[in-house]
C-alpha positions as CSV (number, residue, x, y, z in Angstrom):
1,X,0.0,0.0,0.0
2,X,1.0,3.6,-0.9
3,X,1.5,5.7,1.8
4,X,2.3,9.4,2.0
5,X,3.4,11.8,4.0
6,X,4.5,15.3,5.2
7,X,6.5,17.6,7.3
8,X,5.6,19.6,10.1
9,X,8.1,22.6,11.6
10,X,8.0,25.7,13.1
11,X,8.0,27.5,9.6
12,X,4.3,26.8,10.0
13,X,1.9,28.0,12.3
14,X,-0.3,26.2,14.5
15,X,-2.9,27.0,13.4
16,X,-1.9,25.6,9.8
17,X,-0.5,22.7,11.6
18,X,-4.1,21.8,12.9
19,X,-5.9,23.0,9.5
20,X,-3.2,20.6,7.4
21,X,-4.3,17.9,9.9
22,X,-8.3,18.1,9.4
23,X,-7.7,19.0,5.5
24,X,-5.0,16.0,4.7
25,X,-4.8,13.1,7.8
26,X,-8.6,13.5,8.4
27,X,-9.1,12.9,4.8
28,X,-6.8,10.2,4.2
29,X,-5.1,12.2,1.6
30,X,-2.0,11.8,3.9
31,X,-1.6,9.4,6.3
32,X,1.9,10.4,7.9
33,X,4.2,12.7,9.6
34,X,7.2,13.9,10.4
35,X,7.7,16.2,13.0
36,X,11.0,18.4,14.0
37,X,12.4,18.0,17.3
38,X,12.5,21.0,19.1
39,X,13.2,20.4,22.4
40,X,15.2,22.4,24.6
41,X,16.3,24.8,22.4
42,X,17.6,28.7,24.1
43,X,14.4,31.0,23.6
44,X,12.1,28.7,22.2
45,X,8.6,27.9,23.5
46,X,7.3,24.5,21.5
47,X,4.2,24.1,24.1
48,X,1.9,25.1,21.7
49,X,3.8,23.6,18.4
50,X,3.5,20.0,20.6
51,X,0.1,20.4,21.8
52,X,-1.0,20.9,17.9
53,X,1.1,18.0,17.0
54,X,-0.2,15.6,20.1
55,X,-4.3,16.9,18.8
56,X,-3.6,15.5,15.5
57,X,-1.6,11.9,16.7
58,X,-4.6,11.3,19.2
59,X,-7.2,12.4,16.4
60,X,-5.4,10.9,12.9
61,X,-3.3,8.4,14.1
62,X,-1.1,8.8,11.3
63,X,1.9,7.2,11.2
64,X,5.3,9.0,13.1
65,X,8.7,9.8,12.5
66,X,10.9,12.6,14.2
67,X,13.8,14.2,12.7
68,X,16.2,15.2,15.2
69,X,17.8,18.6,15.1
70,X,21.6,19.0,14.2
71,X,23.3,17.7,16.2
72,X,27.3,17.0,15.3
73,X,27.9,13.4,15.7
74,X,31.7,14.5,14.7
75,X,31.7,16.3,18.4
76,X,35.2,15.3,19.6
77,X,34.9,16.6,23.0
78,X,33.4,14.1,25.7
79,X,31.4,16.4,27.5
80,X,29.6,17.5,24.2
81,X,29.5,14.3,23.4
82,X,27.3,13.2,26.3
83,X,25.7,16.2,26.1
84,X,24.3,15.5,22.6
85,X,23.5,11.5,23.3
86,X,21.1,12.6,26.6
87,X,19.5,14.8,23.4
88,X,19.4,11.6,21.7
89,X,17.7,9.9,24.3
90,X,15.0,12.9,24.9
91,X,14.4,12.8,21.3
92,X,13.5,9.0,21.6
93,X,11.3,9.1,24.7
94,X,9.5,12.5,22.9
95,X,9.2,9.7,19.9
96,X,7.7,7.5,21.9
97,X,5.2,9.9,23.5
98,X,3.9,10.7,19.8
99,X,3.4,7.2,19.0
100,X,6.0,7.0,16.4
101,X,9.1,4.4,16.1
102,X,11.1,6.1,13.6
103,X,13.7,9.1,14.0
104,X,15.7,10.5,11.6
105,X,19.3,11.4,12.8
106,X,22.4,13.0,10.8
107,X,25.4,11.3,10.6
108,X,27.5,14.8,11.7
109,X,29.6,17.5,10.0
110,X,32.7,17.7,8.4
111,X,33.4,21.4,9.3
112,X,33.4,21.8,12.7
113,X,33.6,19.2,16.3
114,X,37.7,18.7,15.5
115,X,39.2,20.0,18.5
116,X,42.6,18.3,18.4
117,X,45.8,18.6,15.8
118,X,45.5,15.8,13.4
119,X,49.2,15.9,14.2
120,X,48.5,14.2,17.4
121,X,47.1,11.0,15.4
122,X,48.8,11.1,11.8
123,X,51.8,13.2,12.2
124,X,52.8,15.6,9.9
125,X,51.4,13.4,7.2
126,X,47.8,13.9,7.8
127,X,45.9,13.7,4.4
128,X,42.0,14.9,4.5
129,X,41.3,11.0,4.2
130,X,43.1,10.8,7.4
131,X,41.0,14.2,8.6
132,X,37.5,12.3,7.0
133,X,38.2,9.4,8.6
134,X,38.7,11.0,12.4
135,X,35.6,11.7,11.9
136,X,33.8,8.7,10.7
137,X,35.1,7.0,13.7
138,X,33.5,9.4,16.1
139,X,30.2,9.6,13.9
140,X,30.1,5.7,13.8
141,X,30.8,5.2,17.7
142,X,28.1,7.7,18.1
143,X,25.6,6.1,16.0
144,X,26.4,2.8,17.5
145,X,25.3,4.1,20.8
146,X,22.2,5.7,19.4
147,X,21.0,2.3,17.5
148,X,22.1,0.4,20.7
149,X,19.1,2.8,22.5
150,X,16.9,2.6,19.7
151,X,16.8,-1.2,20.3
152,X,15.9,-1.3,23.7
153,X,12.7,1.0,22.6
154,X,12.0,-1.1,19.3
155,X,13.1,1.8,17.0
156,X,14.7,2.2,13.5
157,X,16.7,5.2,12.7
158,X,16.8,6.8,8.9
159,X,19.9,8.9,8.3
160,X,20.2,10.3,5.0
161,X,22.8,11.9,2.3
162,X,23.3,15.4,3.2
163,X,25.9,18.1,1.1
164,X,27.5,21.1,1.7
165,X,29.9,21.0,5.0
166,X,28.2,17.2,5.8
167,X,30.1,14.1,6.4
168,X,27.8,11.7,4.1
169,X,26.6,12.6,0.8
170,X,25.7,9.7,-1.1
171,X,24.6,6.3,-1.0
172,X,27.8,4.7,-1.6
173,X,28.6,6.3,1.9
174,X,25.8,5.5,3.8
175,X,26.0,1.8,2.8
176,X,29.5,2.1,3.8
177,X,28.5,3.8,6.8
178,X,25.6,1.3,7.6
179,X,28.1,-1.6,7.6
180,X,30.6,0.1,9.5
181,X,28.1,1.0,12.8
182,X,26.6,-2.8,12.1
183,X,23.5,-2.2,13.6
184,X,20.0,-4.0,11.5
185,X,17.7,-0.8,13.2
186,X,20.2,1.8,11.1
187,X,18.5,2.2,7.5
188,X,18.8,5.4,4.7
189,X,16.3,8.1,4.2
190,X,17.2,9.0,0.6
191,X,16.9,12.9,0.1
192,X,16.4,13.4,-3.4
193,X,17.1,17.1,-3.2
194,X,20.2,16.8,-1.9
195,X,21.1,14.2,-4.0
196,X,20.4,16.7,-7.3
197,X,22.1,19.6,-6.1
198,X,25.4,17.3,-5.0
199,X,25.1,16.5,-9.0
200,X,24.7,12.9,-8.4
201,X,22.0,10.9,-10.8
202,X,19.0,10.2,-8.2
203,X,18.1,7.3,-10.4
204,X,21.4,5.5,-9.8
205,X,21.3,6.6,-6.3
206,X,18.6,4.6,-5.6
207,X,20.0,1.6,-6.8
208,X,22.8,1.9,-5.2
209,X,21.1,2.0,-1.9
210,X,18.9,-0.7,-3.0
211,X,16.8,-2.4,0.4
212,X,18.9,-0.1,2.8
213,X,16.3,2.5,1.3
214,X,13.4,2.2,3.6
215,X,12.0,6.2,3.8
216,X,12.6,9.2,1.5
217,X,12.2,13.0,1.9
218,X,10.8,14.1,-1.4
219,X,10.7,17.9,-2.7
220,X,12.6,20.0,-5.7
221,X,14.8,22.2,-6.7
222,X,16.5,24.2,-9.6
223,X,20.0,21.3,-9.0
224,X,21.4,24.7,-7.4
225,X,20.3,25.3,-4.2
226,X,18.2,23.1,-1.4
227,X,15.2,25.1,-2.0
228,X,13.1,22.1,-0.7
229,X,10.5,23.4,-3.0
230,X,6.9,22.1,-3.9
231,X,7.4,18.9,-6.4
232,X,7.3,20.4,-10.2
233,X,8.6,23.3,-9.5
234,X,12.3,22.2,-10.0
235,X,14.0,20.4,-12.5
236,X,14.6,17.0,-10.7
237,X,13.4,14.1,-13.3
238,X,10.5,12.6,-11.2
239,X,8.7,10.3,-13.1
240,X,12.6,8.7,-14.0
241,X,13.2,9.0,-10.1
242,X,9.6,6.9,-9.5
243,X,10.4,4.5,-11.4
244,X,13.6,3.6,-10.2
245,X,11.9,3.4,-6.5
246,X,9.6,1.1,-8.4
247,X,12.4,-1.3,-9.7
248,X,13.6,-1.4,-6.0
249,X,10.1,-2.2,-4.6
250,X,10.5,0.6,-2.3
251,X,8.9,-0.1,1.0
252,X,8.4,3.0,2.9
253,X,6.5,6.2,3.7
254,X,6.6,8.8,0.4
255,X,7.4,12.0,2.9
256,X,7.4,15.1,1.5
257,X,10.2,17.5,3.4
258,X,8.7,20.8,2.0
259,X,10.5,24.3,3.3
260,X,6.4,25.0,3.9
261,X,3.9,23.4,3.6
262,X,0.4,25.0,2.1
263,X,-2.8,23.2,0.9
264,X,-1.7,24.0,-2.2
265,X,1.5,22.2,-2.5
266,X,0.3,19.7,-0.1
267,X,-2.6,19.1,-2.8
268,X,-0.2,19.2,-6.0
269,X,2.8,16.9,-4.5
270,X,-0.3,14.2,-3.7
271,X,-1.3,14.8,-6.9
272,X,2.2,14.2,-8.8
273,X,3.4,11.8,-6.9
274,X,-0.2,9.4,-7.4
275,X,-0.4,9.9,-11.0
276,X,3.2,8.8,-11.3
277,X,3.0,5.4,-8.8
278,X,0.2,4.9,-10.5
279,X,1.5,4.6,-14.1
């Protein structure tokens, strides 16, 4: 069964949160979410944003997922490091309080978390491999931990190619990155977006990632910048990109990851993306 989904964030109202939830979960237009983690963030009150999310969980039922804000899994420092996994673990039990069993988490940054000379390791030989590397071992012990707690609540967790100053940007990667942390509750969340501005071909992508692919975030862009824009209104090749998920048998939830959402592109996604699964 086809099942789609969409994004909720604080880029839209409550009151559009609860509207979207009447208009497209009551309907059975939609029949998932994915809602950003907010909690404990400096200056931000998410009381409302939750209570809007928890009326549509207990009134929909849709399926959940939770994508977890940024949080550097490349964090070199121990006390940040802790710091970030207890975030992990809120995230989880917030998770579990919406009903949902899948969170998406990032596999951390390239950029930034480095606090000591690569000297220290590699000498004064350090290559960027040696640099990349560093930081694939701290990502990967981190995400061992995190799929070692997502066990003991029954969880999967989707992490997803990224671009820009992010560790992981395509599927080659992330299989190489699911093997390495060795965990059977660590899957990919293929970002299509991404994927086209990084200049790979989305079509091979997806082959490439083959049954590690169990969720998506769908949206478009111009292959320039992650507009996360309404689906048509870019130039990625959709029907080509549906068909590959077809030759995969792609399992999972078809989530839209829209900068914001509307009616109206909450209508016209469900509308492009039904008339091409159903071809």
């Amino acid at each position: 069964m086809i099942r789609y989904g969409f994004n909720i964030s604080l880029r839209n109202t409550v009151d559009e949160i609860r509207d979207a939830g009447e208009k497209f979960l009551g309907t059975g237009l939609y029949e998932a979410i994915e809602v950003t983690y907010y909690e404990n963030m400096e200056d931000t009150d998410v009381t409302a944003y939750n209570e809007a999310i928890m009326e549509l969980v207990e009134k929909y039922h849709p399926w959940v997922s939770v994508h977890i804000s940024e949080f550097n899994f490349c964090e070199e420092n121990k006390t940040l490091r802790e710091a970030i996994f207890s975030e992990v673990r809120n995230c989880f039990a917030y998770t579990k309080k919406l009903g949902g069993s899948h969170v998406v988490i990032h596999c951390g940054r390239k950029d930034t978390g480095i606090h000591v000379p690569p000297f220290y390791f590699y000498g004064n030989g350090a290559t960027e491999e040696d640099k990349f590397n560093r930081r694939l071992k701290l990502s990967v012990d981190m995400m061992k931990r995190a799929c070692a707690l997502a066990k003991e609540y029954g969880f999967t967790i989707f992490t997803e190619n990224l671009m820009g100053a992010q560790l992981i940007q395509d599927n080659r990667q992330l299989n190489r990155y699911l093997e390495l942390v060795g965990y059977d509750n660590l899957k990919i969340v293929f970002d299509v977006g991404h994927s086209f501005v990084t200049k790979h071909d989305v079509v091979e992508e997806v082959h490439i990632a083959g049954k590690n692919l169990q969720h998506l975030h769908l949206h478009d862009n111009n292959g320039e910048r992650d507009q996360h824009a309404c689906i048509g209104e870019g130039k990625i090749d959709y029907p080509a990109f549906i068909n590959a998920l077809k030759e995969i048998d792609y399992p999972g939830i078809y989530m839209l990851e829209l900068d914001q959402f509307s009616e109206e592109n909450l209508h016209t996604c469900r509308h492009i993306l039904s008339e091409l699964l159903e071809k």
